[in-house]
MMTF fields as JSON, N, C-alpha, C and O atoms, coordinates in Angstrom:
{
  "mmtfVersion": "1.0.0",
  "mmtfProducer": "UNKNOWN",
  "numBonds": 439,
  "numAtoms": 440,
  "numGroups": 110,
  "numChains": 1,
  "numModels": 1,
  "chainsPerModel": [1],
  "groupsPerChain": [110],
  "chainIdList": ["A"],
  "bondAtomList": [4, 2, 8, 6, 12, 10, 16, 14, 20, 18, 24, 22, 28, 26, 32, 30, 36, 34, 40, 38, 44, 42, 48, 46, 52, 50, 56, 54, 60, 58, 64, 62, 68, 66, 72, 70, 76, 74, 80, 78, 84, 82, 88, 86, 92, 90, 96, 94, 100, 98, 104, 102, 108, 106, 112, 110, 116, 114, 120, 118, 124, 122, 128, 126, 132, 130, 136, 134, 140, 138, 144, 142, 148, 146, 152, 150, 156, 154, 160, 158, 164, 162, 168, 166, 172, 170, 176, 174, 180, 178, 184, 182, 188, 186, 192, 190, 196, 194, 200, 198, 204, 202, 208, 206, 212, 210, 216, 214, 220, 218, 224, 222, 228, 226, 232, 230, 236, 234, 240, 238, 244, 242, 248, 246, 252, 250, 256, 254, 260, 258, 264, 262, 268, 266, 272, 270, 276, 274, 280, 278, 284, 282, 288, 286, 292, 290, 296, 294, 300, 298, 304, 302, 308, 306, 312, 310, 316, 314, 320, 318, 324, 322, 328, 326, 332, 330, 336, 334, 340, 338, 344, 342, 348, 346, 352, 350, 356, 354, 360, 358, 364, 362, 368, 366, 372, 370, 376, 374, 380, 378, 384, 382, 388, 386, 392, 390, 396, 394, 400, 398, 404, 402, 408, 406, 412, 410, 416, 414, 420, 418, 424, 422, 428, 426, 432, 430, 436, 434],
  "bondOrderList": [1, 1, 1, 1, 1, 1, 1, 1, 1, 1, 1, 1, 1, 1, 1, 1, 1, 1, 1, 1, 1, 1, 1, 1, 1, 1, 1, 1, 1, 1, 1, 1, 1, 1, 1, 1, 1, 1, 1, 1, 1, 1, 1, 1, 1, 1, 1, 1, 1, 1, 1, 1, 1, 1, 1, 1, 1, 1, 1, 1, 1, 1, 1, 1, 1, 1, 1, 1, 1, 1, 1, 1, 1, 1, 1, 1, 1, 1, 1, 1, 1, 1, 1, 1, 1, 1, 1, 1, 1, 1, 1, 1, 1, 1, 1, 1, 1, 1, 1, 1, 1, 1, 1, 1, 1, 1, 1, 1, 1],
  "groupList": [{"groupName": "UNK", "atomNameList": ["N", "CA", "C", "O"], "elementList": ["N", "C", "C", "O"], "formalChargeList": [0, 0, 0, 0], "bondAtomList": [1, 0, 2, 1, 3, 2], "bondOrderList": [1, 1, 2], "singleLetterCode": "X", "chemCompType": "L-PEPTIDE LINKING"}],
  "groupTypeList": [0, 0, 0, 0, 0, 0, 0, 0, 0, 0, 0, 0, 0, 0, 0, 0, 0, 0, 0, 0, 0, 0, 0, 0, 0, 0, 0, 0, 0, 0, 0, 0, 0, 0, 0, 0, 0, 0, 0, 0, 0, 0, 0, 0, 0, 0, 0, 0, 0, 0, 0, 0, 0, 0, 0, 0, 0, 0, 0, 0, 0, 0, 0, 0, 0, 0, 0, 0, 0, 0, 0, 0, 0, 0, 0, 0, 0, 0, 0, 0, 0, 0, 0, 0, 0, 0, 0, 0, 0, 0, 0, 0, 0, 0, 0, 0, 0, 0, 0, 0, 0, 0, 0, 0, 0, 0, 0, 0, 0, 0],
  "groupIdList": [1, 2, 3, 4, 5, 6, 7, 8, 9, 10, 11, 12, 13, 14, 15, 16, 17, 18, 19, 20, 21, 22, 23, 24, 25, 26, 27, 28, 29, 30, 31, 32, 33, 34, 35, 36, 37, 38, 39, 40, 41, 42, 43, 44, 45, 46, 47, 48, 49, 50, 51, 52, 53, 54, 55, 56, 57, 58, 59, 60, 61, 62, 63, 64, 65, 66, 67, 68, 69, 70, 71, 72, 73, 74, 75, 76, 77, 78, 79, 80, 81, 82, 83, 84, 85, 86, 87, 88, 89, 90, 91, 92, 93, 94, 95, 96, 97, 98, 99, 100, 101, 102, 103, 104, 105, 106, 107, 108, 109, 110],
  "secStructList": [7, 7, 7, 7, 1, 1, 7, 5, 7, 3, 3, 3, 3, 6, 6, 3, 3, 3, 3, 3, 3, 3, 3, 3, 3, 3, 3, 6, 6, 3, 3, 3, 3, 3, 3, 3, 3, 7, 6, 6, 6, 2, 2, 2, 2, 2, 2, 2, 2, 2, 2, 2, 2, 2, 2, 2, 1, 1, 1, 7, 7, 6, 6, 2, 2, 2, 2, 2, 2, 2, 2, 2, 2, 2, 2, 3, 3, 3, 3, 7, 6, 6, 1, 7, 3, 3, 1, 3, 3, 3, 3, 3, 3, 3, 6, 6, 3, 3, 3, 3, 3, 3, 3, 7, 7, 1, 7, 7, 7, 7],
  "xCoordList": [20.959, 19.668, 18.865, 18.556, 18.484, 17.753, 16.426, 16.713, 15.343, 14.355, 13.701, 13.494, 13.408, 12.593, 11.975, 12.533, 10.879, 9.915, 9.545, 10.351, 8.33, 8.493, 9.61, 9.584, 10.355, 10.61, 9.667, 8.959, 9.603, 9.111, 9.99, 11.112, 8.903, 9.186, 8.725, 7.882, 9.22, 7.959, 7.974, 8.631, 7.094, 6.378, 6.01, 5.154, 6.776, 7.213, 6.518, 6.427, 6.02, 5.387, 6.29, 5.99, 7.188, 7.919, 8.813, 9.751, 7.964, 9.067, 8.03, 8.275, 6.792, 5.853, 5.501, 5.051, 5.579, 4.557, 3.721, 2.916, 3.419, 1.723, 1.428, 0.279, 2.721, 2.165, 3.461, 4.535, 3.115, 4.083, 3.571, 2.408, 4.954, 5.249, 5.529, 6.755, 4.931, 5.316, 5.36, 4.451, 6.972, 7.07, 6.512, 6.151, 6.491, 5.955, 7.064, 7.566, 7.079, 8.037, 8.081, 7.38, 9.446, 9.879, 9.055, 8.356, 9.046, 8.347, 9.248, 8.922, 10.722, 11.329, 11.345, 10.996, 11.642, 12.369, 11.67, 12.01, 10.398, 9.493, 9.535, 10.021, 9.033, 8.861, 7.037, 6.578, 6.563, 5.292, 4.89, 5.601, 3.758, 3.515, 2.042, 1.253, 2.106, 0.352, 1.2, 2.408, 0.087, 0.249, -0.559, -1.743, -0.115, -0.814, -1.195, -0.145, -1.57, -1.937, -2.11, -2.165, -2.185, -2.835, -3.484, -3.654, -3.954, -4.736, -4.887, -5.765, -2.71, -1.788, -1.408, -0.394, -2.056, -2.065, -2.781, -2.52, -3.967, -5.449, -5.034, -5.316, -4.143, -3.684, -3.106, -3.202, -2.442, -1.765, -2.246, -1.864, -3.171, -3.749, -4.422, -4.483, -4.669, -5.307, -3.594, -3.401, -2.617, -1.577, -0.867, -0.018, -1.331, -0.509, -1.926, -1.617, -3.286, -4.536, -3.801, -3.532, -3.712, -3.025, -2.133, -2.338, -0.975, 0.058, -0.391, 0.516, -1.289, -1.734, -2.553, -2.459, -3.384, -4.754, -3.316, -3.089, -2.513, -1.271, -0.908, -0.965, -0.536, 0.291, -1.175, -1.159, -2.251, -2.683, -3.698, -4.539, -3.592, -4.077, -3.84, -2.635, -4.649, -3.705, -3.045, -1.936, -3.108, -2.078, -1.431, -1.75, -0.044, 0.872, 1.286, 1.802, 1.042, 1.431, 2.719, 2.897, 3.437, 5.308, 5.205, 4.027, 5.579, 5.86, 4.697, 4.991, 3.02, 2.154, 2.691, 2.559, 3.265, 3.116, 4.881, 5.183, 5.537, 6.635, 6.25, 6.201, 6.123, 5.365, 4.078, 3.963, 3.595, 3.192, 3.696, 3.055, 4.678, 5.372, 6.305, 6.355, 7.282, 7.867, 6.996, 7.676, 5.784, 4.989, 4.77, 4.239, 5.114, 4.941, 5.866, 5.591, 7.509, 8.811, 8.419, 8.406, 8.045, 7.468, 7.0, 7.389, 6.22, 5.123, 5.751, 5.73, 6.281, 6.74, 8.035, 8.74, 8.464, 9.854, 9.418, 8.267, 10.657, 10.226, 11.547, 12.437, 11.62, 12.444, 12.776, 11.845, 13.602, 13.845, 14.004, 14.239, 13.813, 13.696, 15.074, 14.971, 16.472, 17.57, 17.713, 18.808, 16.502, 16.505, 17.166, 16.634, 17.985, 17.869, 16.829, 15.753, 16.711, 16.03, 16.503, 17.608, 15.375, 15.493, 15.063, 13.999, 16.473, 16.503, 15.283, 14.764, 14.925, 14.343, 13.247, 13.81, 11.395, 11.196, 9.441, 8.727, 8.808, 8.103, 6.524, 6.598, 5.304, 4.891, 3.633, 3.344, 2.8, 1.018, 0.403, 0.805, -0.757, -1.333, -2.478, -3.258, -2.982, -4.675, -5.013, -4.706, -5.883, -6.347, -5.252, -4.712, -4.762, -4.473, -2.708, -1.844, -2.814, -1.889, -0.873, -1.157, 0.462, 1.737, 2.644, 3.136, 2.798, 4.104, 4.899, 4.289, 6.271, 7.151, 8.745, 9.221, 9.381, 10.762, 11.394, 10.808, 12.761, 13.407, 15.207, 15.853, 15.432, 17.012, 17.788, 17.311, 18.56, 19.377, 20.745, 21.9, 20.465, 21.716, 22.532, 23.588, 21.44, 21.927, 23.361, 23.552, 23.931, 24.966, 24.17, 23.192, 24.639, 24.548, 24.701, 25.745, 24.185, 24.022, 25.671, 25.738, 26.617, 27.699, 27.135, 27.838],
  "yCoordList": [-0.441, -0.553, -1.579, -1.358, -2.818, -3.579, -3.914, -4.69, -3.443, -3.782, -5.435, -6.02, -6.124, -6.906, -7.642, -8.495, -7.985, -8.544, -7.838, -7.881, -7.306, -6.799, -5.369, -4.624, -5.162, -3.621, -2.627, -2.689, -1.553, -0.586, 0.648, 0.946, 1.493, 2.764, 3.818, 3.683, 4.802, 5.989, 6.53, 6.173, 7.778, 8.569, 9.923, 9.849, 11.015, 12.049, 13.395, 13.635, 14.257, 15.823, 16.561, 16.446, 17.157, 18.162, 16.59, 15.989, 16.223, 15.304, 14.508, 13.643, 14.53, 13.629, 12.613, 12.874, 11.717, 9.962, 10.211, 10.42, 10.346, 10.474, 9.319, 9.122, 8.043, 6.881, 6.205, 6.769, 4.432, 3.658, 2.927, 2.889, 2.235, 1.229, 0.299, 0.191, -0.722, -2.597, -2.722, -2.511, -3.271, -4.16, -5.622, -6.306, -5.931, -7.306, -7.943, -9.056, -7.218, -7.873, -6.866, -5.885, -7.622, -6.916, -6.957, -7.952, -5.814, -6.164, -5.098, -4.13, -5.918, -4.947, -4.098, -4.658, -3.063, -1.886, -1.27, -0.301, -2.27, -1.707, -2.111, -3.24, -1.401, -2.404, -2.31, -1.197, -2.975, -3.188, -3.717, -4.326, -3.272, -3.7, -2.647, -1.933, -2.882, -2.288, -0.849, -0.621, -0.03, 1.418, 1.539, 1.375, 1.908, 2.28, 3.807, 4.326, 4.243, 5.695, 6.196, 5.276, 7.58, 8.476, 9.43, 10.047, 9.51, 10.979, 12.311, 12.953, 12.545, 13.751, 13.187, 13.693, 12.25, 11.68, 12.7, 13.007, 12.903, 13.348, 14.076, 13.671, 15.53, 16.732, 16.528, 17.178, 15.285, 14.982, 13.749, 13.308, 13.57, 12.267, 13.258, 12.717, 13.844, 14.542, 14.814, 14.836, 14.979, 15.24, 13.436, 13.337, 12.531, 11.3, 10.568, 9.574, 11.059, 10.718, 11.725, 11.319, 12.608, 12.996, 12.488, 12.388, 12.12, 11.79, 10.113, 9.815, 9.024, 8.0, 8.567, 7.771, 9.795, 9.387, 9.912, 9.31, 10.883, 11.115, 10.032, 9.795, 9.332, 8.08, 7.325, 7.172, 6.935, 5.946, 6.64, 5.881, 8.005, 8.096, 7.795, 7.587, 7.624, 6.561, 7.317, 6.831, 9.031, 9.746, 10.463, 11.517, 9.374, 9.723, 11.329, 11.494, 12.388, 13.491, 14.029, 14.79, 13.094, 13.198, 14.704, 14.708, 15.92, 16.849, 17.247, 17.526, 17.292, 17.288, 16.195, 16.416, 15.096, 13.728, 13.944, 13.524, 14.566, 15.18, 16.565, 16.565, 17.22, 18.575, 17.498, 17.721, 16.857, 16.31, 15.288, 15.003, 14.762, 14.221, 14.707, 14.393, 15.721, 16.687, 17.877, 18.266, 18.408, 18.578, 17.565, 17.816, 16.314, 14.91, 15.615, 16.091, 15.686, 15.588, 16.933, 16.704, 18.559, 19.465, 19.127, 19.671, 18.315, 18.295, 17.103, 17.311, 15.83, 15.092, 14.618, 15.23, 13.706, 12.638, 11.59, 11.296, 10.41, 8.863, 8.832, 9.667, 7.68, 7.416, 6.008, 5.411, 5.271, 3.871, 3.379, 3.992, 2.089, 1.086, 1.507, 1.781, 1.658, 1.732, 3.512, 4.029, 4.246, 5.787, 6.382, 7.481, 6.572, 6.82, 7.7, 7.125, 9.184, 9.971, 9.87, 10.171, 9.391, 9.165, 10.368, 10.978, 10.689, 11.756, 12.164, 13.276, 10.873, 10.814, 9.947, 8.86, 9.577, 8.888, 8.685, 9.663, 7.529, 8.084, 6.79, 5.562, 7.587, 6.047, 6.858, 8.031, 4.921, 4.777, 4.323, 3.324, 4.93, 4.168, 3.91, 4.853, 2.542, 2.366, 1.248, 0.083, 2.463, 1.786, 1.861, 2.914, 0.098, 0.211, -0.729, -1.196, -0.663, -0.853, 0.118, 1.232, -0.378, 0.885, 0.103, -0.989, 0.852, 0.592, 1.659, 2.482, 1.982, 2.647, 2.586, 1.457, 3.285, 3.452, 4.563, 5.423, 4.446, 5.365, 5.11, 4.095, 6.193, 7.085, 6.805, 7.418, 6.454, 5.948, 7.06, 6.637, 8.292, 9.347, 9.834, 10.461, 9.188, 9.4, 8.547, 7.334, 9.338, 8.299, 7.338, 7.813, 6.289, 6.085, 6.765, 7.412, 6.914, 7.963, 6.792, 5.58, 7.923, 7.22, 6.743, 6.066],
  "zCoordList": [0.36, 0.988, 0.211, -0.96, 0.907, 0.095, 1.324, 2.235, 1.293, 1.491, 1.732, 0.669, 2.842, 3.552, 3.656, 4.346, 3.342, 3.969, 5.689, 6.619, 5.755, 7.634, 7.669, 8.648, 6.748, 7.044, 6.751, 5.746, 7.711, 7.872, 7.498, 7.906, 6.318, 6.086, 6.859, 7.746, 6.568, 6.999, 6.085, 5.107, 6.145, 5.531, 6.64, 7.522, 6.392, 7.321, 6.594, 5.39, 7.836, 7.196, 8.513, 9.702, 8.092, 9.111, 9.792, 9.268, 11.346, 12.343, 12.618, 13.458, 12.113, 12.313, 11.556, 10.44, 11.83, 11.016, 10.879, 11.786, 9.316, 8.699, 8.157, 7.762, 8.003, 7.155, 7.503, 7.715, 7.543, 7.554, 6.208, 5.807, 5.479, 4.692, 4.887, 4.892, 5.115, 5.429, 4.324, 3.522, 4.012, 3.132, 2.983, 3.94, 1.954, 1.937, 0.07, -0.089, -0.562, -1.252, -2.54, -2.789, -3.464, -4.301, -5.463, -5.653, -6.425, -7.669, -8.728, -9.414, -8.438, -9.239, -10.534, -11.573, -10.56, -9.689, -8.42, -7.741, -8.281, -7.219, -6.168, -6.102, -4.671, -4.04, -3.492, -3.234, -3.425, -2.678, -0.803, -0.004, -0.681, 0.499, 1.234, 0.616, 2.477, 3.281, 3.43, 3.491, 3.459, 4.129, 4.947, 4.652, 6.41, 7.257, 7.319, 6.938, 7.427, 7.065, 8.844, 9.66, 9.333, 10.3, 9.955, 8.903, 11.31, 10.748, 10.111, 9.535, 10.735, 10.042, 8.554, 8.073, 7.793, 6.793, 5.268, 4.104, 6.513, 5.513, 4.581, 3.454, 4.694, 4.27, 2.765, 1.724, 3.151, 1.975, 0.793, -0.291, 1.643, 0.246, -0.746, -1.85, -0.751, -2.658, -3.493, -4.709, -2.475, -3.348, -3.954, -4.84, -3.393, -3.476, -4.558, -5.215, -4.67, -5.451, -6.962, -8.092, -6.577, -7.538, -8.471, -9.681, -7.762, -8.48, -9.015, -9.792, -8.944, -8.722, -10.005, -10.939, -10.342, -11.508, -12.441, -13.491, -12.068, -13.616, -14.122, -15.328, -13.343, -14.165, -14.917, -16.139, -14.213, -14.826, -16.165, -16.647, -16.703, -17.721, -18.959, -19.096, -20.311, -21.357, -21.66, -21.886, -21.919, -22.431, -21.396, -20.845, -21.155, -19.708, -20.194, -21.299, -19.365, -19.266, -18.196, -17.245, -19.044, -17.641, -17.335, -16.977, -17.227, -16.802, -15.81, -14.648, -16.356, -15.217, -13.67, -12.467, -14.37, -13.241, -12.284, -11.167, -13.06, -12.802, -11.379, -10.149, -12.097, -10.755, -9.681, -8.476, -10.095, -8.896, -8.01, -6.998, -8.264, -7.734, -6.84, -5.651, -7.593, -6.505, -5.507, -4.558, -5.591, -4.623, -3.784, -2.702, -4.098, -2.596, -1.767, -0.666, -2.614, -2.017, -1.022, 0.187, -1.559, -0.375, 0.717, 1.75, 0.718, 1.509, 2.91, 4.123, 2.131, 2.755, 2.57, 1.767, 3.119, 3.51, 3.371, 3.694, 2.607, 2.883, 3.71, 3.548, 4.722, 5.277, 5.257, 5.797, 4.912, 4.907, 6.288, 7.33, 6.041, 7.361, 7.93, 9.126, 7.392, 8.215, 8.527, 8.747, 8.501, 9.44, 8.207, 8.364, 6.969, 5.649, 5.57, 5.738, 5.328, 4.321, 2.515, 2.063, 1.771, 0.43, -0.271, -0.167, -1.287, -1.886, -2.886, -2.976, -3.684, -4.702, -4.782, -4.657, -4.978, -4.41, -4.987, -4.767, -5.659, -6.178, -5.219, -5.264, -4.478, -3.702, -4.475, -4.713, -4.834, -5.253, -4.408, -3.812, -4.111, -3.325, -3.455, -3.59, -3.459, -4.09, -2.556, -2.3, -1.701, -0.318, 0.58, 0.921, 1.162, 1.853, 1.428, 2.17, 0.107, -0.886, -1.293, -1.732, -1.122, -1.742, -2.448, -2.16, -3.456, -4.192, -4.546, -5.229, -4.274, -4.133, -4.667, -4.548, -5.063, -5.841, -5.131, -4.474, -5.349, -4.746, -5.414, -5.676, -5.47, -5.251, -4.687, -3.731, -4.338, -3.072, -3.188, -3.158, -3.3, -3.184, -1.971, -1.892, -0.79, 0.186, 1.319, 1.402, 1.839, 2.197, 3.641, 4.22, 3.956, 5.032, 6.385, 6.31, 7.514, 8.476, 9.708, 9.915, 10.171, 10.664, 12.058, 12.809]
}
């Protein structure tokens, strides 16, 4: 799975689109790009504000930023541009800005 320019992620709660990912380019191991957000979005932005103020404090607290991160994975799904559910998966978002990493444990769908 190598990511785009113009590919589209999602961002899934149950079978619903709460957020797309346009890529726009690599910033390896990262990738970046716009998030479009919806309305079935709302529920979950204090959990993704969350995981966004863990990391950026000076004294990184991994295990707090750890449990909030996997409360994303509860709550939601990333799905890659090729229909791929990603096992592992970590997205920031400041506005209308994302940057995102991921796992690739999953096999390709036949």
């Amino acid at each position: 799975m190598n990511p785009k320019p113009g590919d589209i992620w999602r961002l899934l709660r149950g079978d619903a689109v709460v957020a797309e990912l346009v890529v726009e380019g690599p910033d390896m191991p990262w990738f970046v790009g716009r998030v479009q957000t919806r309305p079935a979005f709302e529920p979950l932005r204090p959990l993704f504000a969350e995981v966004r103020r863990l990391v950026d404090q000076p004294q990184f607290d991994e295990p707090a930023w750890s449990a909030a991160v996997e409360r994303t994975w509860q709550e939601a799904r990333l799905v890659a541009a090729d229909g791929r559910d990603v096992s592992e998966w970590v997205l920031y978002l400041d506005g209308s800005q994302a940057r995102w990493r991921w796992t690739d444990n999953n096999p390709p769908r036949a």
